[in-house]
Phi, psi and omega in degrees: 000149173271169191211126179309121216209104179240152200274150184227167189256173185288003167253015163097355203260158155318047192325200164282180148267086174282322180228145163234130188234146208215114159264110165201137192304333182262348181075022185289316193290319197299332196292349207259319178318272194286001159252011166245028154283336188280133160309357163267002224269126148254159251248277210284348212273087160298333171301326189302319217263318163325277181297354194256327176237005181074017167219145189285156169314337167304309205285353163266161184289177176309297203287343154309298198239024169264315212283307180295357154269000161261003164295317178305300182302329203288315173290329193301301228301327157334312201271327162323299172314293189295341157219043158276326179291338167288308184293305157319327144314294204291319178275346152319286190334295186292306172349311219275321189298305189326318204295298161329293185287340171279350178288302171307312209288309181300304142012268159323287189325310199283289213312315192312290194303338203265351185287304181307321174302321191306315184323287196287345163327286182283347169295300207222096152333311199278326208267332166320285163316306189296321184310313169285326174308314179266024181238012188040065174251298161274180157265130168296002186314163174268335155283346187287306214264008177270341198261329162315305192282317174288334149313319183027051170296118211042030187252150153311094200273006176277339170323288214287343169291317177316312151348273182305340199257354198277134180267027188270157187297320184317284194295005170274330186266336162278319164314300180301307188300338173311283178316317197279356176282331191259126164288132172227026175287128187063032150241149217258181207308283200323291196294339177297308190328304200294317194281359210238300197274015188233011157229052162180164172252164206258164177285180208251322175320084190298338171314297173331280214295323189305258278281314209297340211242005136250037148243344153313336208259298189297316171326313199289307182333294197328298210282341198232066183296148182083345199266014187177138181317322188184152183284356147328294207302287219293313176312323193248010146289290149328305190297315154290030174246330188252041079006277162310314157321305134342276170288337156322299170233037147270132160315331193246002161251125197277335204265120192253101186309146164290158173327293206293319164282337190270292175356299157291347178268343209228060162244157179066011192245008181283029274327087140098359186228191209257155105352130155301129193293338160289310169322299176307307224273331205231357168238359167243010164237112211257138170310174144316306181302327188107022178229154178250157200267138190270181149288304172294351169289038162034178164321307185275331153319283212313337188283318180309308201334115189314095166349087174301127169287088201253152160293185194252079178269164201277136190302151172065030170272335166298335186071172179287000000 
């Protein structure tokens, strides 16, 4: 007799019988073997035992057909196995779809409520933040919500100058991280200005436009050490471009100062000495065309100076 030899794990327990070894001399059981591997094998089928090992099942001993019946068990439980591990597969899969559809669905939700903030947002700047904040879209952090507003993705950009214009300490501390989201290195006044001013409109308020455009002015000193004595000369520089800017393209101002008055308006402010008159004419002001107005370019270059996207304020709202 031969003796059935099945692989086991180190705790003693039984695997299936996937490879089974049979010492016997004649191979009968191994024949038996392979033929109750085949999906065709029946139980009662002499022909399957016959062709697989040339005897019929009666003609084995007791001990014969004890083993082939625990071969038989050893397959339901296999086949028992394979498809519970199928059944298991199959209540993943839907999990993972449960899973899906509810991401989307959360998805949604956010895409909606952060659609709706935006809303109340461009209504109420103050009441738009607090909506995101308790709806966990924004952070009260103070770079969270300056990096919200310089993206301003659907936002309203007179919202965020309002926003930015708010005297509460908070929102003076979102104002500064606002400026500091914009690089303003190896750009010249104008063009940092035009890059400062397109991604909000300034309120109408001259306090506001003070407060915004010195900490624009320490920003710019910061990113452009050197180009001015102190961030006085660059604030109340700036503050006479959109001044000017102002009376340039406001409709309603007829009288359109010449060069030699903005000269005059800005002396002394380089600390207590003048700006170079070159400097002014020809590196901080770029035409429509893309050139800078020269001394021989007359009047009408200085007047094409490109429009800062400014509000349309009424002359002399801006102050001394």
């Amino acid at each position: 007799m031969g003796a059935l030899i099945l692989k086991g794990t180190a705790d003693g327990t039984t695997q299936h019988p996937l490879y089974v070894r049979w010492t016997l001399p004649t191979g009968r059981i191994l024949a038996w073997c392979l033929a109750v591997s085949t999906p065709s094998f029946h139980p009662q089928s002499k022909m399957a035992a016959r062709s697989a090992g040339g005897k019929d099942p009666a003609e084995l001993s007791s001990g014969e057909t004890e083993e082939l019946q625990q071969i038989k068990w050893h397959r339901r439980q296999l086949l028992e196995d394979i498809q519970k591990l199928k059944d298991e597969i199959a209540d993943v899969f839907a999990q993972i779809d449960c899973f899906e559809i509810a991401e989307e669905s959360r998805m949604a939700q956010k895409e909606k409520e952060l659609c709706i903030g935006r809303k109340k947002f461009n209504m109420d700047p103050m009441k738009g933040v607090q909506y995101l904040i308790e709806h966990k879209l924004l952070t009260p952090d103070v770079q969270d919500i300056a990096q919200f507003l310089y993206k301003g993705e659907g936002l309203n950009k007179t919202a965020i100058g309002t926003y930015l214009g708010e005297r509460d300490s908070f929102n003076l501390q979102v104002l500064q991280a606002f400026v500091d989201c914009h690089e303003f290195a190896n750009l010249n006044l104008v063009q940092a200005l035009r890059q400062f001013l397109w991604s909000f409109r300034l309120p109408g308020e001259a306090q506001k436009i003070d407060r915004m455009m010195e900490t624009f002015a320490t920003r710019y000193c910061l990113c452009n050490p050197g180009v001015f004595q102190s961030t006085d000369t660059c604030y109340v520089l700036s503050f006479s471009i959109i001044m000017l800017n102002t009376s340039l393209h406001n409709p309603n101002v007829r009288d359109r100062p010449p060069f030699e008055r903005f000269v005059s308006m800005n002396r002394g402010i380089n600390g207590g000495g003048d700006l170079p008159e070159e400097q002014l004419r020809r590196r901080k002001f770029i035409t429509r065309k893309g050139r800078a107005a020269t001394q021989n370019e007359g009047s009408a270059s200085w007047l094409e100076l490109e429009s800062i996207p400014v509000s349309r304020l009424p002359a002399g709202d801006l102050g001394e």
